[in-house]
N, C-alpha and C positions, 0 to 999 in steps of 0.2 A: 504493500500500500504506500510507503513512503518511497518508494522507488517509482511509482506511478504518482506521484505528489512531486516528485523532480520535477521526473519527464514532462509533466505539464505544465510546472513552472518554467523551464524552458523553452517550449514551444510557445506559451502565451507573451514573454519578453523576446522571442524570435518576431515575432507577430507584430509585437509592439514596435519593434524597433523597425522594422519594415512601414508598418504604417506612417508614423515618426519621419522616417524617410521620404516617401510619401507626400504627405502632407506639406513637409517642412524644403521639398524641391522649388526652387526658385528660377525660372524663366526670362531671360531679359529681352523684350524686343525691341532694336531700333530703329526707330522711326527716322532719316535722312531729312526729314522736312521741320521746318519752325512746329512749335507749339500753337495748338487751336485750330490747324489748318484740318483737311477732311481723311489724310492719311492718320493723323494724330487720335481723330474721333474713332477712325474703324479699328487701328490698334488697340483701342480700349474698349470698344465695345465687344469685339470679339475678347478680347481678353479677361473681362468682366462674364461672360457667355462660358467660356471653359473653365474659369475657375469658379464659378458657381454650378456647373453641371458635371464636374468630378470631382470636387468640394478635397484638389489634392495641392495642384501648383499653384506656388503664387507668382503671378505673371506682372512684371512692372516693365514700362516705357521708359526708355530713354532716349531723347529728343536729341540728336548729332546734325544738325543743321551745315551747308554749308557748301561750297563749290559746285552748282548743281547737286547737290544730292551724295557726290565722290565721296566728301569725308567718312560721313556713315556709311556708307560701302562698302568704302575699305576696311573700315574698322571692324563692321561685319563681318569680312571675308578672313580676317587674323584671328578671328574669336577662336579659344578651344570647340572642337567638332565634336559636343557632347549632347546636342539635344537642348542646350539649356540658352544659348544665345541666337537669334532668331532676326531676320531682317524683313523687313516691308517695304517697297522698293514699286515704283511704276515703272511698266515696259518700257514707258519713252525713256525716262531716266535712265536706265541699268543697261538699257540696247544700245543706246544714241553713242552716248558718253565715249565708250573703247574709240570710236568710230570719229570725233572731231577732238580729241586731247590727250594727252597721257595718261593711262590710269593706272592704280596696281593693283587691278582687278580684270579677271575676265569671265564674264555671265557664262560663258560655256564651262569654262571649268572652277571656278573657286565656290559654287555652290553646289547644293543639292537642292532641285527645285520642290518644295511642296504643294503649295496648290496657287493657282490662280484663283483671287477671292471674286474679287469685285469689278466691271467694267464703267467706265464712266465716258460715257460715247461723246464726240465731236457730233459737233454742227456746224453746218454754213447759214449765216444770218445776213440779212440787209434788215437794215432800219427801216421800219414800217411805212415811211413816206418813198420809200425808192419806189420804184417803176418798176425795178424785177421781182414779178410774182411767182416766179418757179425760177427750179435752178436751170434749165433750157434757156429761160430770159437771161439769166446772167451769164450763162455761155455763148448765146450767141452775141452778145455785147461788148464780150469778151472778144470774139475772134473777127467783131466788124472795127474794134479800135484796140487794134495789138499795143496792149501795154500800158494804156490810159484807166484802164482799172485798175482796183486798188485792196489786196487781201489783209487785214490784221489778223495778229495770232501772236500768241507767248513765245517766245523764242529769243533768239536764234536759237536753231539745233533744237526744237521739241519734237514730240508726235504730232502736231500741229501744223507746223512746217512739214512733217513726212506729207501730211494728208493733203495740204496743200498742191506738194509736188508734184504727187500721185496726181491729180486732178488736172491739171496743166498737160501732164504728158496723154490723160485717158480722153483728156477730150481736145488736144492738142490745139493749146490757148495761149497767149501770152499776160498774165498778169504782173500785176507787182507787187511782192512780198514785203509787209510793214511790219517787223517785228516789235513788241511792247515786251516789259520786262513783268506778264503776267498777265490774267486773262481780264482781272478788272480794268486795265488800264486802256487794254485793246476795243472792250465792251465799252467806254466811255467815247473813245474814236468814233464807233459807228456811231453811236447816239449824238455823237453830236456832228455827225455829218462831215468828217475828217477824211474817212475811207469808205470805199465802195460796201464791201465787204469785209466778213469777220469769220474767224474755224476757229470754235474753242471747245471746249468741253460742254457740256449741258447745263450743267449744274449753275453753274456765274449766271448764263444765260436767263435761266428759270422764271424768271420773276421780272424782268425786262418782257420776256416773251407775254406773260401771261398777261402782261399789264398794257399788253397791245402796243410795248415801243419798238419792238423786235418782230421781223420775220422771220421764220423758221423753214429754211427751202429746201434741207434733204441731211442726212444724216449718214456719216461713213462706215457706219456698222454695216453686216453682212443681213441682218434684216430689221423691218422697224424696231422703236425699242417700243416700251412697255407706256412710259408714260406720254407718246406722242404717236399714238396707232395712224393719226392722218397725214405723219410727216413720211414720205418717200426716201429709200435708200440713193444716193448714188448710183449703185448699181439699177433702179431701177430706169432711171435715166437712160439705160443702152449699154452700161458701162460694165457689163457684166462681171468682171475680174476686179472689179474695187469693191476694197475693204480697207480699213482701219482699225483696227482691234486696240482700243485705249484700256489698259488695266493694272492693278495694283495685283502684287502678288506677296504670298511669305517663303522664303527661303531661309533655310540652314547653312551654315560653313562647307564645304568639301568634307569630304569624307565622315561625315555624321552617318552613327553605324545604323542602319537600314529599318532594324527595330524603332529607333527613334525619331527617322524619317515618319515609319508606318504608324507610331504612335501620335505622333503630329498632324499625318491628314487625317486620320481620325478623328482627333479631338477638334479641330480648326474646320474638318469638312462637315461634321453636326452642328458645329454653330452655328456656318452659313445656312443651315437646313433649318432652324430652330424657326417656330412661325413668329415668334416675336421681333425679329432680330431684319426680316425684311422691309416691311411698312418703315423702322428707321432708319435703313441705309437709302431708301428710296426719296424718306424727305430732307436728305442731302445729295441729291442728283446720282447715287452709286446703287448699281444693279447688281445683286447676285449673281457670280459665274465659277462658281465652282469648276476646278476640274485640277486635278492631282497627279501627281507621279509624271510616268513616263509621258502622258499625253502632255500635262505642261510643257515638259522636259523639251520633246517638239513642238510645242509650238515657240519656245521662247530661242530656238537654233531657226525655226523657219524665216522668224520676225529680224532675226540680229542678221542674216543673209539680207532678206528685201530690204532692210532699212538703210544699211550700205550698202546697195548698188544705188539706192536712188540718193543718199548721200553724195556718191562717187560721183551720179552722173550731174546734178545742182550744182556743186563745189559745194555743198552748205559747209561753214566753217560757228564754232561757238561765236 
């Protein structure tokens, strides 16, 4: 009996100290962008989402602002490969970057992708007093006055700029590229009548559109999104091969051992699934898009090819 009075005193301090463990695992994720921005918000939320629905890791934010995004990158990409240090990074940023500066990082190999969270899609806008009511109007206005048109967009060197390019050569146009140092300042251009046109993300847009200062003339995703079912792709246009695939994703260090990968899109891929958790990425412009492992894996080798060639072929420079 006291030999069975051990043995289960050690298996329940076996127990303990595993749970302990457990529990007491700490997560770091860094977020490459200023505080309060909408990477900052989905790093917490989701974050807030897994540690209350496995009630084990405590998951904290660390905000590495700085160089387009490079700093936290990098610093990312040095972390030990144990599962416990975690990065949140958008396509444009993490693709672009190798591609117009020096980095000491490279998206193909210093990670391990996890999953692709969230898409937060581009739009082509004119100001609601313009004369182009479809994007066909501002294409052909475009190719009857080569050059006297006028794009804004965040940049140099964003996904913005990519989508831009793309657009120029699918519908082989001559426009002119206005870069603003972010999307509000580019949105304020069109509104006040500065530039033709504007390719930002949705989200800035939102509330200009609704308020009827903005038109909304086609969207670079592969099909409508969710919250503008009457806005037309690009590709419907004629352009069948345009896309723009704008999104945030979380990545691990290189070589994070595989278990911990798998343990990650698990816990990260239920949160995006959670019903609560969508209604409020939506009323910050960012859509649900799940999608993990290998599939990331290629899409983000297919993205970092397309986005330098049409790099290559622009000169775009930062």
């Amino acid at each position: 009996m006291r030999a069975f009075a051990v043995l289960l005193f050690v298996a329940l301090l076996m127990l303990g100290e595993r749970v302990s463990s457990q529990t007491t695992r700490t997560i770091k994720i860094i977020v490459p962008f200023a505080p309060g921005g909408s990477a900052d918000f989905l790093a917490r939320l989701l974050a807030e989402q897994v540690g209350r629905a496995y009630q084990g890791p405590t998951i904290v934010i660390e905000s590495r602002p700085g160089a387009g995004t490079v700093i936290g990158t990098e610093a990312a990409s040095r972390a030990t490969p144990d599962g416990n240090t975690l990065l949140i990074n958008a396509g444009g940023n993490l693709l672009i970057s190798p591609h117009v500066r020096k980095v000491n990082f490279d998206p193909l190999t210093s990670f391990e992708p996890v999953c692709k969270l969230v898409s937060f899609p581009n739009v082509i806008a004119v100001n609601s007093l313009s004369p182009y009511r479809t994007l066909n109007d501002l294409i052909g206005a475009a190719s009857s006055k080569p050059g006297e048109l006028t794009a804004a967009s965040p940049g140099p060197a964003s996904d913005s700029q990519i989508a831009f390019e793309k657009l120029k050569r699918a519908a082989n146009i001559h426009m002119t590229f206005v870069p603003y140092p972010g999307a509000a300042p580019a949105i304020n251009a069109l509104l006040g009548g500065h530039v033709t046109s504007a390719i930002s993300s949705y989200g800035p847009m939102a509330e200009q559109a609704k308020a009827g200062k903005l038109r909304i003339l086609a969207t670079t995703t592969r099909t409508r999104i969710e919250s503008l079912p009457e806005v037309p792709t690009v590709a419907e246009f004629g352009y069948k091969d345009y896309e723009v695939d704008v999104w945030w994703g979380l990545f691990a260090p290189a070589k994070t051992p595989k278990e911990s990968v798998s343990q990650l899109i698990d816990w990260f891929g239920a949160a995006l699934q959670a019903p609560e958790i969508a209604p409020k990425l939506l009323a910050q412009g960012l859509f649900p898009a799940k999608m993990c492992g290998p599939d990331f894996a290629a899409l983000i080798r297919k993205q970092y090819d397309d986005f330098g060639d049409i790099i290559r072929e622009a000169g775009i420079k930062e």
